[in-house]
C-alpha positions as a Markdown table, in Angstrom:
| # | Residue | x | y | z |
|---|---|---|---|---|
| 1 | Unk | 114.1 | 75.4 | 106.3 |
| 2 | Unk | 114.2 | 77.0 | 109.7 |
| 3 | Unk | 111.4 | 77.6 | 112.1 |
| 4 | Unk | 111.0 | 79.1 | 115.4 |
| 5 | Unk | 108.9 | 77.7 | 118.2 |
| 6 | Unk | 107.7 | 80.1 | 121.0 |
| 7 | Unk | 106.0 | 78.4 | 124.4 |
| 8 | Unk | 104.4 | 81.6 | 125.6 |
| 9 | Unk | 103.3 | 83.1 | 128.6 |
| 10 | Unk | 106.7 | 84.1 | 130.3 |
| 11 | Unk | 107.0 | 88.2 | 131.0 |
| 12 | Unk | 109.9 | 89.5 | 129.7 |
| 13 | Unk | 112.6 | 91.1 | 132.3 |
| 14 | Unk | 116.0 | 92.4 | 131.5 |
| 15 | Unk | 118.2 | 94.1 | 129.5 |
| 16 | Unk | 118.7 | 93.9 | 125.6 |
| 17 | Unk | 120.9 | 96.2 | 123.9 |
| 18 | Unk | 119.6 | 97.5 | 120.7 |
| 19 | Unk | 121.7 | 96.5 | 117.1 |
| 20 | Unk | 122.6 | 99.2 | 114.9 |
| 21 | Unk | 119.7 | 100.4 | 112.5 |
| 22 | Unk | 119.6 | 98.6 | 109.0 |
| 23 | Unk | 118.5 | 101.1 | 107.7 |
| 24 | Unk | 121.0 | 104.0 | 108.0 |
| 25 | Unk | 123.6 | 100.9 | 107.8 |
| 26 | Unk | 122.5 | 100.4 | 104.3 |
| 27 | Unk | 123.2 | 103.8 | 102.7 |
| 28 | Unk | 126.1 | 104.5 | 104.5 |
| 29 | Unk | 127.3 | 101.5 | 103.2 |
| 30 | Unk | 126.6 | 103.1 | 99.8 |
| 31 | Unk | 128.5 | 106.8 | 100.8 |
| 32 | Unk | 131.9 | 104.9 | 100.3 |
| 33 | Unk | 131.0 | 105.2 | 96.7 |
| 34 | Unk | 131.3 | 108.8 | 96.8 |
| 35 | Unk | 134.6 | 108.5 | 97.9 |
| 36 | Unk | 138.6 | 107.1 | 96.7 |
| 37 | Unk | 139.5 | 107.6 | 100.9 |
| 38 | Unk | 138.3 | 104.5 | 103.6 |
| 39 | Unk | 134.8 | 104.6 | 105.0 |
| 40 | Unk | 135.2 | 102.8 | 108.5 |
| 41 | Unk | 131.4 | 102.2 | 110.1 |
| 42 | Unk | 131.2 | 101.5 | 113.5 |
| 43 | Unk | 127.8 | 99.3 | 115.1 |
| 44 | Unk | 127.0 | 97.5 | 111.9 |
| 45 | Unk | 124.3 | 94.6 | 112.3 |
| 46 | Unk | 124.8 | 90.8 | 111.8 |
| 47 | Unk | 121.8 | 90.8 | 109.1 |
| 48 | Unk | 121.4 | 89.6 | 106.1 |
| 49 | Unk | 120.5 | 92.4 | 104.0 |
| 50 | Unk | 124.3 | 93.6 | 105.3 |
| 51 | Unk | 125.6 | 91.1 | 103.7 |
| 52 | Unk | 123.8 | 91.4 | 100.6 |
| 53 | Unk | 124.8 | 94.8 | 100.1 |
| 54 | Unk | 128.5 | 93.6 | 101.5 |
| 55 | Unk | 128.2 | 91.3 | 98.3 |
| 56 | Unk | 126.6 | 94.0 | 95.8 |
| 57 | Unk | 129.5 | 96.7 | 96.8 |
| 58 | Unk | 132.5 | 94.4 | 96.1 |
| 59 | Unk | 131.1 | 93.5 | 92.5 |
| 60 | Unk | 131.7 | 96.8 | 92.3 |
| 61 | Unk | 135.1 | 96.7 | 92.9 |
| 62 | Unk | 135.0 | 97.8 | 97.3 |
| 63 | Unk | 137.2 | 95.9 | 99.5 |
| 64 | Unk | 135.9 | 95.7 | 102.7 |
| 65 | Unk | 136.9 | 93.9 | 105.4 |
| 66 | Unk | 134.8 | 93.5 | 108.6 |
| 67 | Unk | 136.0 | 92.9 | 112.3 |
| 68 | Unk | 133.7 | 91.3 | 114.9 |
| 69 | Unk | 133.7 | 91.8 | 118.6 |
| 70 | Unk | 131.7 | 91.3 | 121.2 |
| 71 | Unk | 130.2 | 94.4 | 121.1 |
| 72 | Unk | 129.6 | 95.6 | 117.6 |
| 73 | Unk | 130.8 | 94.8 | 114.3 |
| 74 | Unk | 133.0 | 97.4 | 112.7 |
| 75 | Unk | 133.1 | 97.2 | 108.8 |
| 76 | Unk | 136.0 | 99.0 | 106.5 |
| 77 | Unk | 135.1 | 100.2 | 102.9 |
| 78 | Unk | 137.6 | 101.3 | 100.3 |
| 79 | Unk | 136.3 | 102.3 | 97.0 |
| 80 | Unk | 139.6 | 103.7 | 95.9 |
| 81 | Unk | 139.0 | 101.3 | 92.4 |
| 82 | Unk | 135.8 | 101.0 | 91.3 |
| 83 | Unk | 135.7 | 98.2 | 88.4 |
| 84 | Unk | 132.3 | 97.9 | 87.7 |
| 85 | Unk | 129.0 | 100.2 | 87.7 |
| 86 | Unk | 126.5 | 97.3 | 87.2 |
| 87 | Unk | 123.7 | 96.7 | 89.9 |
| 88 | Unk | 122.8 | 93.1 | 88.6 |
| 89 | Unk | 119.6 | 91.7 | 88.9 |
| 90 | Unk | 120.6 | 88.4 | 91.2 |
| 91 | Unk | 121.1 | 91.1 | 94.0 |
| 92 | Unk | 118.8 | 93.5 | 93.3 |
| 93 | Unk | 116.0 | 91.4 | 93.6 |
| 94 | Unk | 116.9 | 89.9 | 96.8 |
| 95 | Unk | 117.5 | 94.2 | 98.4 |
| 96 | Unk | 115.8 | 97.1 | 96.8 |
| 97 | Unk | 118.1 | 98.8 | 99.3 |
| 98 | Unk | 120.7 | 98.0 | 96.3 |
| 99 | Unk | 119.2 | 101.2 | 94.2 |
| 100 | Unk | 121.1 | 102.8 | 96.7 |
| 101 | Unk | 124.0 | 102.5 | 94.6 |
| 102 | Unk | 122.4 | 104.6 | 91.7 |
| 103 | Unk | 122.9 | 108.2 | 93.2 |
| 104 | Unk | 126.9 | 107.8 | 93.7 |
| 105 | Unk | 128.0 | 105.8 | 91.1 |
| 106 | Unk | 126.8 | 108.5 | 89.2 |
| 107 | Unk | 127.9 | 111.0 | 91.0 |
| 108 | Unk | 131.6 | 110.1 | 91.1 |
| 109 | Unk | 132.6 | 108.1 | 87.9 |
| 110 | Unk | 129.1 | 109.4 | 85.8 |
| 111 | Unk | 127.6 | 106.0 | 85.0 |
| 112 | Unk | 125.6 | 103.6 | 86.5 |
| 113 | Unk | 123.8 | 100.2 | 85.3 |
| 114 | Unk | 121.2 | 99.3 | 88.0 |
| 115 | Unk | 118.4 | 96.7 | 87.8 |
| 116 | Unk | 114.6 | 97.4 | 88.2 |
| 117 | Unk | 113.6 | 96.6 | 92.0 |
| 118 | Unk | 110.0 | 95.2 | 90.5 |
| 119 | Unk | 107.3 | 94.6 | 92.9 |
| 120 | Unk | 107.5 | 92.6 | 96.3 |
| 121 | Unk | 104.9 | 91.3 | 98.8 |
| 122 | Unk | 104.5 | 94.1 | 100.8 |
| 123 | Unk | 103.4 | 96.4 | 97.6 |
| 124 | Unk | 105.0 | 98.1 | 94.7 |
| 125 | Unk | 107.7 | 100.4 | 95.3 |
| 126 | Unk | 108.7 | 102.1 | 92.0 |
| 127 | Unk | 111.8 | 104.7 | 91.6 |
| 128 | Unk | 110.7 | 107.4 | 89.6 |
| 129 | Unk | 111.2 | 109.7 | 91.9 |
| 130 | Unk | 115.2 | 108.6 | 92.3 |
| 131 | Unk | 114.8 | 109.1 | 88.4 |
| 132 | Unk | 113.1 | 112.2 | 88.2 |
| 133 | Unk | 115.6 | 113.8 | 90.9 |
| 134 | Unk | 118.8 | 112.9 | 88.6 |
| 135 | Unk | 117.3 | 113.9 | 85.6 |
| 136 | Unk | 116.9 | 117.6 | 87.7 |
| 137 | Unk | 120.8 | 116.8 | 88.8 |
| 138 | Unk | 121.8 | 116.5 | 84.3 |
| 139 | Unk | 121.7 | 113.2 | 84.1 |
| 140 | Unk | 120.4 | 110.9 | 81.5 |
| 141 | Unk | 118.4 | 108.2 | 82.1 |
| 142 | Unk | 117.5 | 105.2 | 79.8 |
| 143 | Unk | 115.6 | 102.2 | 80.4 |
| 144 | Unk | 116.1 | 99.0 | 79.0 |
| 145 | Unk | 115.8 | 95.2 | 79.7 |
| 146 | Unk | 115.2 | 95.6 | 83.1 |
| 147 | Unk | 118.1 | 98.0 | 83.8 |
| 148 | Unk | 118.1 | 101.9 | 84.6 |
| 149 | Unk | 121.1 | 103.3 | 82.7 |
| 150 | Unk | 122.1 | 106.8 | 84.0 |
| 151 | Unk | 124.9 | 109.2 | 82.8 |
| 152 | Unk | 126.3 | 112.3 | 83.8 |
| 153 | Unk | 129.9 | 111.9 | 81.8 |
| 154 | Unk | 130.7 | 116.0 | 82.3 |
| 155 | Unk | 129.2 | 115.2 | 86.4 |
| 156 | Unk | 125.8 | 116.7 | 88.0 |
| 157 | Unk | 125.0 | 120.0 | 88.4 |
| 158 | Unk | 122.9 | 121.5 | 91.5 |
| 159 | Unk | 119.3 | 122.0 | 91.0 |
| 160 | Unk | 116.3 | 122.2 | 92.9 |
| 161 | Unk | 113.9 | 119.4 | 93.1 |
| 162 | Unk | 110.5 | 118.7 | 95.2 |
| 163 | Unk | 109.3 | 115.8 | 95.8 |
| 164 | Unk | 105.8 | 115.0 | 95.3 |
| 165 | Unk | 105.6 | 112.5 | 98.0 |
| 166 | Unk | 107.9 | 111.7 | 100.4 |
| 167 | Unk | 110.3 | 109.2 | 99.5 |
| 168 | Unk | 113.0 | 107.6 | 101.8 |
| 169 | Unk | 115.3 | 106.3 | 99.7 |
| 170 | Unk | 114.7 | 108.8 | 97.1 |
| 171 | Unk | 116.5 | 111.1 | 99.3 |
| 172 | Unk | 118.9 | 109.1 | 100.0 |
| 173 | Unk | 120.1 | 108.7 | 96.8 |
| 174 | Unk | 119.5 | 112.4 | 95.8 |
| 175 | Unk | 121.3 | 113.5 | 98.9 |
| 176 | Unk | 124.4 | 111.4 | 98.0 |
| 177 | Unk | 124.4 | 112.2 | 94.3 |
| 178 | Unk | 124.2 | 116.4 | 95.2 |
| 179 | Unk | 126.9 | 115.9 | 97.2 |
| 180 | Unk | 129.5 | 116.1 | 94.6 |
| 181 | Unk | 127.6 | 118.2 | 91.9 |
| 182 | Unk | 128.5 | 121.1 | 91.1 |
| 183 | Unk | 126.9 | 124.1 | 92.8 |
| 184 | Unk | 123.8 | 124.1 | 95.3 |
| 185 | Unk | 121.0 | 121.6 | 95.1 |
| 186 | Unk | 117.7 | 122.3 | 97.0 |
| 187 | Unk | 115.9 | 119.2 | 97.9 |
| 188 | Unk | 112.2 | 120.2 | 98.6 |
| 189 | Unk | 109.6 | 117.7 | 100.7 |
| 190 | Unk | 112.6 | 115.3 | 101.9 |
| 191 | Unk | 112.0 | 112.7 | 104.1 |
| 192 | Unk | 113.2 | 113.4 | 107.7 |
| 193 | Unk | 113.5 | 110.1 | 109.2 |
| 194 | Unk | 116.4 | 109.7 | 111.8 |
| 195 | Unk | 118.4 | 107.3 | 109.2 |
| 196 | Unk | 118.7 | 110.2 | 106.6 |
| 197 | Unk | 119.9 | 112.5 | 109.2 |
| 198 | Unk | 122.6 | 109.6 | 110.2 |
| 199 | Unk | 123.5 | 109.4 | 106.2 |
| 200 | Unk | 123.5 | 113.5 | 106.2 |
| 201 | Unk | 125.7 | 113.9 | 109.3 |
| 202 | Unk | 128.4 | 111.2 | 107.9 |
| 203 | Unk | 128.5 | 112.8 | 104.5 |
| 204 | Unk | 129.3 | 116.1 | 106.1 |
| 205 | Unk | 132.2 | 114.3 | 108.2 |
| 206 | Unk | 133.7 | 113.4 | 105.2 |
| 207 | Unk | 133.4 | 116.9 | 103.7 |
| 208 | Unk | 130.2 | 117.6 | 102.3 |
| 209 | Unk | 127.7 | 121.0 | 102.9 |
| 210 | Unk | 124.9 | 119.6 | 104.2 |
| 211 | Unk | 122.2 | 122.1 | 106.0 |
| 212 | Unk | 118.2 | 121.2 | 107.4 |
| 213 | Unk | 119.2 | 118.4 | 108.9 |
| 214 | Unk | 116.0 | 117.1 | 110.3 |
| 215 | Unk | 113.9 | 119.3 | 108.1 |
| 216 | Unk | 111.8 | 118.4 | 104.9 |
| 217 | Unk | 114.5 | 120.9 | 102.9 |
| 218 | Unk | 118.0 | 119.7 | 102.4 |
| 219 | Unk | 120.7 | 122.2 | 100.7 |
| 220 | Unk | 123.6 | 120.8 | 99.5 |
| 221 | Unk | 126.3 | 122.5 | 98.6 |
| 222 | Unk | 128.2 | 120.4 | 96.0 |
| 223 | Unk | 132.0 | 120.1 | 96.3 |
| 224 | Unk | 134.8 | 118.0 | 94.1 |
| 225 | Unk | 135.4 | 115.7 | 96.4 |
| 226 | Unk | 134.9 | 113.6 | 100.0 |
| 227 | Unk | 137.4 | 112.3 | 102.1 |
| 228 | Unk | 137.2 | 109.0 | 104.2 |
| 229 | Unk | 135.8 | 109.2 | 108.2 |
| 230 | Unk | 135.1 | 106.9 | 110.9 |
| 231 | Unk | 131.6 | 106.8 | 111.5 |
| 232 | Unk | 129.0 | 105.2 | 114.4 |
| 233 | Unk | 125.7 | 104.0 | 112.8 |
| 234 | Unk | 122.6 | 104.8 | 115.0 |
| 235 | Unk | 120.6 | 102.5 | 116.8 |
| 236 | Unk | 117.7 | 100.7 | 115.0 |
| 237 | Unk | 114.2 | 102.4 | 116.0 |
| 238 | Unk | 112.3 | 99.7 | 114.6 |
| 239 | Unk | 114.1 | 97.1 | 116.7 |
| 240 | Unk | 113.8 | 99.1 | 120.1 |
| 241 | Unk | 109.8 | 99.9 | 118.8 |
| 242 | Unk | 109.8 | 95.7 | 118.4 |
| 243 | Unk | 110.7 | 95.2 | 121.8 |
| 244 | Unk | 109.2 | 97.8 | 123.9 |
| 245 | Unk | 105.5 | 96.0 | 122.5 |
| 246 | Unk | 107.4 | 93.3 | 123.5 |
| 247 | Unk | 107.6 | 94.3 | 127.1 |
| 248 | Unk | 104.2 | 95.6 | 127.2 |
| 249 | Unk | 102.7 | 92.7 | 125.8 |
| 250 | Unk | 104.2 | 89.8 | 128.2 |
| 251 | Unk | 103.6 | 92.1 | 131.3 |
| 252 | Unk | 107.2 | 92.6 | 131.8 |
| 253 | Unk | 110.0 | 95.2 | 132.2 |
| 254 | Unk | 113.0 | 95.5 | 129.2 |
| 255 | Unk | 115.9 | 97.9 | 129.6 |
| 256 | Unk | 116.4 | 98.9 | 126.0 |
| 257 | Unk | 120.3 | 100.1 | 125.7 |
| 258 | Unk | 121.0 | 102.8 | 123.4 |
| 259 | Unk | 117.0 | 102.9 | 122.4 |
| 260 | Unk | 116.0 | 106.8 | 122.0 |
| 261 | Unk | 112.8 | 108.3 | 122.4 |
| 262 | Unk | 113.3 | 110.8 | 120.0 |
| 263 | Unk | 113.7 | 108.0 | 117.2 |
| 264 | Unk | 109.9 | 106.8 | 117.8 |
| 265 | Unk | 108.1 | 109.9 | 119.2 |
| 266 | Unk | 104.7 | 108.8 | 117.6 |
| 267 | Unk | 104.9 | 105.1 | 119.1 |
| 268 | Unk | 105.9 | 106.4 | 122.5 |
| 269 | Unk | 102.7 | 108.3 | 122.7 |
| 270 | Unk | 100.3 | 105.6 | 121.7 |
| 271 | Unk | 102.6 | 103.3 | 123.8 |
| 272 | Unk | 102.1 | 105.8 | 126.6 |
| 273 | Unk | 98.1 | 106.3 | 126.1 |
| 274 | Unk | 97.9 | 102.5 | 126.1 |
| 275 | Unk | 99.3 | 102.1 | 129.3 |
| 276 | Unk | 103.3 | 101.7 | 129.3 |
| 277 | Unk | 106.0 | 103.2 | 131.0 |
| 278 | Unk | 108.3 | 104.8 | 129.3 |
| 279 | Unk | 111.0 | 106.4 | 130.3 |
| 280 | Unk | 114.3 | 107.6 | 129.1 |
| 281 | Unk | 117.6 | 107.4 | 130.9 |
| 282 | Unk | 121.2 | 108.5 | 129.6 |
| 283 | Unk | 122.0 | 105.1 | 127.6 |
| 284 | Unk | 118.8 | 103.6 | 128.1 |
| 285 | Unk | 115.0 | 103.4 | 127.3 |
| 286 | Unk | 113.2 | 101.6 | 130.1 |
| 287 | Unk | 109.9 | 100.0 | 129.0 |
| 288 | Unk | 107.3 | 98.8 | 132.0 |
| 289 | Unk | 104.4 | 97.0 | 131.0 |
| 290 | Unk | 100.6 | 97.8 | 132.7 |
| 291 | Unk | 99.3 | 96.1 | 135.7 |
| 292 | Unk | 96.2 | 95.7 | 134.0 |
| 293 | Unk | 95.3 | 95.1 | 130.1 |
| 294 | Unk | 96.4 | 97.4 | 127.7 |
| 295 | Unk | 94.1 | 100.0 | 126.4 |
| 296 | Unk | 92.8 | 99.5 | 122.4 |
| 297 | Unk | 94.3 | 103.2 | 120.3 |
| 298 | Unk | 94.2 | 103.9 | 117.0 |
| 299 | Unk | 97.2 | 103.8 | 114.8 |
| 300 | Unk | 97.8 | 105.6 | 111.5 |
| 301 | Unk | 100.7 | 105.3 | 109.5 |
| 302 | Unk | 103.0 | 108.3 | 108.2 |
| 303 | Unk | 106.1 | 109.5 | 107.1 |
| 304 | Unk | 108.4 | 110.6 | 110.1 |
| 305 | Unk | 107.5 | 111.4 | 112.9 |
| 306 | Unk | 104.5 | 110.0 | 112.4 |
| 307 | Unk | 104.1 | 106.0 | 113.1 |
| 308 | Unk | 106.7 | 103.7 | 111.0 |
| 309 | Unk | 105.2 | 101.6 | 108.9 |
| 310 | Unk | 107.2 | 98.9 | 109.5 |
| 311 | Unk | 105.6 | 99.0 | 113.6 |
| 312 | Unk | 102.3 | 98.7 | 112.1 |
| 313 | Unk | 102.4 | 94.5 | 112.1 |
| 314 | Unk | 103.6 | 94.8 | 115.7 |
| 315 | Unk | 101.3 | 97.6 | 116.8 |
| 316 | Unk | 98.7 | 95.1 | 115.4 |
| 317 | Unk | 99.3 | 92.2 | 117.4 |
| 318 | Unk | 99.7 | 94.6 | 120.9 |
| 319 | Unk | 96.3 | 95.9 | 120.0 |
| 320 | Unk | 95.4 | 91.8 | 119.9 |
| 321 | Unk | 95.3 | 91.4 | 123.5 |
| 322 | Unk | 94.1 | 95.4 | 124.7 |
| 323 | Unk | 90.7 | 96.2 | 125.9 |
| 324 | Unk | 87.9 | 97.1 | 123.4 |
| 325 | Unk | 89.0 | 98.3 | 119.9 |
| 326 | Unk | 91.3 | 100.0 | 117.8 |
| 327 | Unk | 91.9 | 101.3 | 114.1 |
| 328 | Unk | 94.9 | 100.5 | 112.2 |
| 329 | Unk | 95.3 | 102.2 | 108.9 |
| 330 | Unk | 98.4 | 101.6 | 106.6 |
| 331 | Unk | 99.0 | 104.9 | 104.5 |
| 332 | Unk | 102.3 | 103.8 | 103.3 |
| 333 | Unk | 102.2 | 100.5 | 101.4 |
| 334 | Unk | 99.1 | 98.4 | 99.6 |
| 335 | Unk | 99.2 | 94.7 | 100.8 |
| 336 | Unk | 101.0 | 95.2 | 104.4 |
| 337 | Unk | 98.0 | 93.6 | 105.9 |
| 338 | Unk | 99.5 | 89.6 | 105.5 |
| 339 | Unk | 99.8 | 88.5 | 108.8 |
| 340 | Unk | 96.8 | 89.6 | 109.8 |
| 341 | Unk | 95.3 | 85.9 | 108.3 |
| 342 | Unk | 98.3 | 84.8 | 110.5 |
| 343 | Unk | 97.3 | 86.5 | 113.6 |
| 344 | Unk | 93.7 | 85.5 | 113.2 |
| 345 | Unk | 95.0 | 81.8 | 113.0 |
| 346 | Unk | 96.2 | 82.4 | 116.7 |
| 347 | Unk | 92.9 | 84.0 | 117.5 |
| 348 | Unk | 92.9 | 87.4 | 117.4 |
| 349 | Unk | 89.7 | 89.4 | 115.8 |
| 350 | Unk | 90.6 | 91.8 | 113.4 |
| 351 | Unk | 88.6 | 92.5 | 110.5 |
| 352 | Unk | 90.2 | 94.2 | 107.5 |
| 353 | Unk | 88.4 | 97.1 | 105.7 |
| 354 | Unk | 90.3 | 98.3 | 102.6 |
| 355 | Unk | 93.8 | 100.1 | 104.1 |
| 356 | Unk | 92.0 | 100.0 | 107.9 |
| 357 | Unk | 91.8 | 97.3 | 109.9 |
| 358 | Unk | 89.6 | 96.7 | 112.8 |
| 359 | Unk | 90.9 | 94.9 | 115.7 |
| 360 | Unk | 88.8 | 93.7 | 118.6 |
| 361 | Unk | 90.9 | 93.1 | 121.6 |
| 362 | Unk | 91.3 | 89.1 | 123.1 |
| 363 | Unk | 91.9 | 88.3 | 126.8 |
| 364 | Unk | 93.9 | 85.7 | 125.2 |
| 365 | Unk | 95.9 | 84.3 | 122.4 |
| 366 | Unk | 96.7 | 80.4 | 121.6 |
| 367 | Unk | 99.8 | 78.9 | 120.0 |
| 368 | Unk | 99.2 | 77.8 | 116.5 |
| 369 | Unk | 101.6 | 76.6 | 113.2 |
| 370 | Unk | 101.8 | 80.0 | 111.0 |
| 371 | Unk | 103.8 | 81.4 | 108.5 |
| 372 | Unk | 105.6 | 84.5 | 108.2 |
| 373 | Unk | 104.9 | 86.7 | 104.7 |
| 374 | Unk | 107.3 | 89.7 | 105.1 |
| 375 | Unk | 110.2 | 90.7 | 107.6 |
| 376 | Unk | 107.7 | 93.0 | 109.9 |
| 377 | Unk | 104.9 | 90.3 | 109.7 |
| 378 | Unk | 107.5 | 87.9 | 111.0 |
| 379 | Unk | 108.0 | 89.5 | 114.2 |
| 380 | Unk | 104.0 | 90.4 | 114.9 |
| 381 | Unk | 103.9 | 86.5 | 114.7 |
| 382 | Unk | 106.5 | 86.4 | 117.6 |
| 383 | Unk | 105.4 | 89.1 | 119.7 |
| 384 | Unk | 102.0 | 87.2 | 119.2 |
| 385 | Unk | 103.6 | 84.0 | 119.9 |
| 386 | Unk | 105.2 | 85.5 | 123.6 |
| 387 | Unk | 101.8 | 85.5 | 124.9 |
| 388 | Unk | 99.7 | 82.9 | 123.5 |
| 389 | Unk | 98.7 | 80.0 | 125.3 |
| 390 | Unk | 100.7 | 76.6 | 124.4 |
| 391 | Unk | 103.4 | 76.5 | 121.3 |
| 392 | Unk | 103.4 | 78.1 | 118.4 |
| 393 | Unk | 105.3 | 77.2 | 115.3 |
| 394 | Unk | 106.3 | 80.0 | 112.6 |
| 395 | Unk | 108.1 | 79.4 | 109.1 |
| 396 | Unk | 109.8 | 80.9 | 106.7 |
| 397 | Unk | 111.6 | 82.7 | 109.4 |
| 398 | Unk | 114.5 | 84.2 | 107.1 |
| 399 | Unk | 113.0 | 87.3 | 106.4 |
| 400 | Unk | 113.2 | 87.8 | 110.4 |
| 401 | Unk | 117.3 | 87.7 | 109.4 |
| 402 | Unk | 116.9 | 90.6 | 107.0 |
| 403 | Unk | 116.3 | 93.2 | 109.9 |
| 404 | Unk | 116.9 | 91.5 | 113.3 |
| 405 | Unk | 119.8 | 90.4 | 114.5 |
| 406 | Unk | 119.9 | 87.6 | 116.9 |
| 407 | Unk | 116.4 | 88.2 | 118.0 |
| 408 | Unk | 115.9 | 84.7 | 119.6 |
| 409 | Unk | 118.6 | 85.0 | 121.7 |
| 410 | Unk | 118.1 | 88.5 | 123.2 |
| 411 | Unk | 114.2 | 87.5 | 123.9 |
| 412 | Unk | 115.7 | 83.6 | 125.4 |
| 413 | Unk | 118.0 | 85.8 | 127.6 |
| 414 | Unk | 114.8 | 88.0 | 128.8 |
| 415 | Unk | 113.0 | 84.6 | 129.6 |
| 416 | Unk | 111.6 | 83.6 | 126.9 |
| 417 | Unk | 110.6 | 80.1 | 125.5 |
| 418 | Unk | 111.7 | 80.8 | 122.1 |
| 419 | Unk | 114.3 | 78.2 | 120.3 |
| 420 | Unk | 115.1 | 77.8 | 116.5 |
| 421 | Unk | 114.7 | 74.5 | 114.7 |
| 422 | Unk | 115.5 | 73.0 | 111.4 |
């Protein structure tokens, strides 16, 4: 099994340009369901969840072909025939992003066979609400032997529905689904995150009526059918969030291309209070680490625009190395506080108080063999492992290949000591 060695210590200086976001990639990926014309996506990422879902969508009868350069990776879809409507459990299991499938499969041919997404190690994340919402739209929904069962054989019809908290891929899938049923659909307490208006704006090039974009209240306006588009995915926030601690942990300066403020507005401002330069250029977000320590500042996570949960691991191991204290609180998922075992291995001071956590900043951090629980707790451990004092070893590094693409060479080509080993 792979592991990653870091000798830490060296500021990071130069330019990384920032992968396409895995998370609008992934339901965008789904859209082509919606339609029998091409979906062409431009800026897809080299990760392993792509190709998960790559595997999941031509079980389902897709043909997609996918053309590297040096660039980007440009993917094709064609879901002219679609031969099955089963979501098995062997992919399911390893992407919840798979329930993504739900929403247009039933949409366009009225059935879909899904498996249950269970629990994973970062907390339970249950789809009742992606239920609830079709059952608004007409459909039916069973449940049995691990498999959701939904049909809408005469097709959806427009309703309004309100979320009761905000779900992500909830309204994903409910966006998708309205898209093609008939009449208008109101959807009431949607998540605005910068991914669903990248899913909203494609489904409206291929002929949708979408309106609120950006707002907590999307109207769709159903229509019989969507046509095919060529589409550019946005850049990933969480990536560009990754690095720019990055930069302001090692002491060093990262031009982020492609990197937009307006995709972390929260983080900017805590990164800002704590002592980085940030600042914004046509292509470009330029990140300039403190000349002294960073500043300890609290950190609560929210639904956007508030702070991403899946910064929190990072934002904890920044917060490692500032002066005096901070608060962490995790308002999203139970049980995203894993690495923080990990990071105390290294010797950082945080103590843990039910969804807070209370970190005392170090002067210093020392290399140490640790072990990485979750994708985001993966890369605190290498932002922890850029500063720390000798070598530090981590395993079980594949979830880092889940949501960052080539991340050990972009930091090696910053100056980092960072290899991976078998």
């Amino acid at each position: 099994m792979d592991k990653i060695l870091i000798r830490g210590g060296a500021p990071l200086e130069g330019t990384i340009k920032i992968s396409g976001a895995k998370n609008a990639a992934l339901p965008l990926m789904a859209a082509c369901l919606l339609s029998d014309k091409p979906l062409i996506l431009k800026n897809i990422p080299d990760l392993s969840d792509i190709t998960s879902m790559t595997e999941l969508l031509t079980q389902l009868g897709v043909g997609i072909t996918l053309e590297r350069n040096t660039d980007q990776q440009i993917m094709s879809l064609d879901a002219q025939n679609i031969s099955s409507t089963t979501a098995p459990y062997e992919v399911v299991r390893k992407m919840r992003a798979s329930v993504l499938v739900l929403g247009p499969l039933v949409a366009r041919v009225g059935e879909a066979h899904v498996s249950l997404p269970g629990g994973c190690t970062i907390g339970v994340r249950p789809i009742d609400l992606h239920l609830k919402g079709l059952e608004a739209l007409g459909a039916v929904i069973t449940l049995a032997d691990g498999y959701v069962h939904a049909s809408a054989p005469h097709g959806l019809t427009g309703a309004s529905f309100s979320f009761p908290v905000v779900s992500v891929t909830g309204t994903e899938n409910l966006l998708m689904a309205a898209t093609l049923a008939q009449g208008q659909t109101r959807l009431i307490n949607a998540a605005r995150e910068p991914e669903i208006a990248d899913l909203a704006n494609c489904l409206n090039e291929m002929g949708a009526k979408i309106s609120g974009i950006g707002t907590d209240t999307l109207i769709i306006e159903g229509v019989k059918s969507l046509r095919g588009t060529t589409h550019h995915v946005i850049p990933d926030r969480i990536e560009a969030g990754t690095f720019a601690m990055a930069a302001a942990m090692t002491g060093g300066k990262l031009r982020l291309i492609g990197a937009e403020l307006g995709h972390i507005p929260t983080v900017a401002s805590l990164l800002e209070q704590a002592g980085v330069s940030l600042e914004q250029t046509k292509d470009s977000l330029i990140v300039t680490a403190p000349l002294g320590r960073l500043q300890g500042v609290d950190a609560m996570t929210e639904p956007f625009p508030g702070f991403a949960t899946d910064l929190q691991a990072q934002w904890m191991a920044l917060m490692s190395l500032a002066e005096g204290a901070s608060m962490i609180t995790e308002t999203i998922w139970e049980n995203r506080f894993m690495h923080v075992p990990e990071l105390c291995r290294m010797g950082a001071n945080i103590t843990v108080h039910g969804a807070s956590a209370l970190v005392r900043g170090m002067k210093t951090l020392k290399g140490a063999p640790v072990m990485a629980t979750d994708l985001r707790a993966s890369v605190s451990l290498i932002l922890a492992g850029l500063v720390a004092t000798g070598e530090t070893s981590i395993s079980r590094v594949y979830h880092l290949d889940r949501g960052y693409e080539r991340i050990e060479e972009k930091l090696r080509a910053c100056g980092a000591d960072i290899e991976r080993v078998r």
